[in-house]
N, C-alpha and C positions, 0 to 999 in steps of 0.2 A: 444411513447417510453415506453417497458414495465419498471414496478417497480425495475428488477432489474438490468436492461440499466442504467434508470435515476440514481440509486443508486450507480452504479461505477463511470458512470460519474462524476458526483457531489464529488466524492471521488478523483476521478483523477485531476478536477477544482482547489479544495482545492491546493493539492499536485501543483498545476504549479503556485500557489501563491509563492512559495520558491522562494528567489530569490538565484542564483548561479547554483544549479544543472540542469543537463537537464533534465527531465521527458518525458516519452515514458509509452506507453501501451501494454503491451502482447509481449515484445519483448525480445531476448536473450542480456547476458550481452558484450559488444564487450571485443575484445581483450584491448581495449585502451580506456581508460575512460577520461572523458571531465573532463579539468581543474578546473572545478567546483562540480564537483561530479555527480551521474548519478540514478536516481529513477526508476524503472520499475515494474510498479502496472501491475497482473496479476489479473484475474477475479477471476481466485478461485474458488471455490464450496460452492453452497449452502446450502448444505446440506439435509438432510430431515426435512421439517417443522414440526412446531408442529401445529393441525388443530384445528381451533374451530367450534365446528357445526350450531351455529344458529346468526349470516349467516354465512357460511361457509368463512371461513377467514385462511389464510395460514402466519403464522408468521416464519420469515426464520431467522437467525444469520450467514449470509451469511460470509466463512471465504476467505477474501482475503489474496494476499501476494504483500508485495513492497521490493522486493531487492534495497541495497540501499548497492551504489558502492564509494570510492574514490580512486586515484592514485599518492600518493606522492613518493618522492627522501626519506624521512628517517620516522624511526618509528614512532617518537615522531611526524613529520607533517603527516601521515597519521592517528596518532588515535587522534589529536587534530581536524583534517580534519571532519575526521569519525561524532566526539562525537558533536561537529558541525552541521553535517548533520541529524543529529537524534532528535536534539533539534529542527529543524529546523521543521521536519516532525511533530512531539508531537507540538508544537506551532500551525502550519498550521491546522492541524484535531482535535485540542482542538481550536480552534477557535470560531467553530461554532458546535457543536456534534451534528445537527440535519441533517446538511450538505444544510441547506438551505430548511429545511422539506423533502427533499428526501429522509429522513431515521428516524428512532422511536429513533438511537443513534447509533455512531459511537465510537470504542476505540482501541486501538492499544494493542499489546502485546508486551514481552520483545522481541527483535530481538532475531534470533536463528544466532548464528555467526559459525557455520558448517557446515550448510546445504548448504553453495553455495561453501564453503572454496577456493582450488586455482583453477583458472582457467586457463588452458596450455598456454600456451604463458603471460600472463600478468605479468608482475615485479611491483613491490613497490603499492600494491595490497590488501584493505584492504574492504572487504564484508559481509553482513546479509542477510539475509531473515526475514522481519516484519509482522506477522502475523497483520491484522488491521481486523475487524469483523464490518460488517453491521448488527445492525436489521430493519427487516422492516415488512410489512403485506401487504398481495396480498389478494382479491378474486379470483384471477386464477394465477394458479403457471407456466403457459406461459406467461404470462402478467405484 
């Protein structure tokens, strides 16, 4: 598996430690979100590394994204839901920040709470997008 297979993996491993929500990978948000809340880690982009010449080494800060869904009946249980879910996720990936050495350091960013906003059809409907950042080092940036 290349470096940055193992590194989302390992990312997404983390994340199906939660217990309660259902976690998926690279998938859209449904209309109807699981009683427990709903995680979907996208890969993301690597971005362009930064290279060291001798040996040639390719250091990435690989920027993923985890939408991170709940669906209660009143406000107050969806942002108690929510703030929940997020503690939940910060816990799970501050666990261990090396992700099991599959990565130089993992760390999440503040969720962006606009970027997914409503989703047509879905009622009592409360969503982010969580930027979370790999770094890590390849000698081949296929690999």
């Amino acid at each position: 598996m290349s470096t940055r297979e193992t590194a989302i993996a390992a990312l997404f491993t983390a994340l199906e430690t939660i217990t309660g929500p259902t976690v998926k990978r690279n998938e859209e948000i449904p209309h109807k979100i699981p009683s427990g809340g709903l995680l979907v880690l996208h890969d993301g982009d690597a971005g362009e590394p930064d290279i060291v010449l001798s040996p040639t080494t390719y250091e990435y800060e690989h920027r993923t994204e985890l939408d991170a869904a709940v669906q209660k009946g009143t406000a107050s249980e969806r942002d108690t839901a929510f703030d929940t879910l997020l503690a939940s996720v910060s816990t799970a990936v501050n666990a261990d920040t090396t992700l099991g050495g599959a990565v130089l350091l993992v760390r999440c960013e503040a969720p962006d709470m606009e970027q997914l906003g409503d989703i047509e059809g879905a009622d009592d409907f409360k969503a982010a997008t969580i930027p979370i950042i790999l770094y890590y080092s390849t000698t081949d940036p296929l690999n």
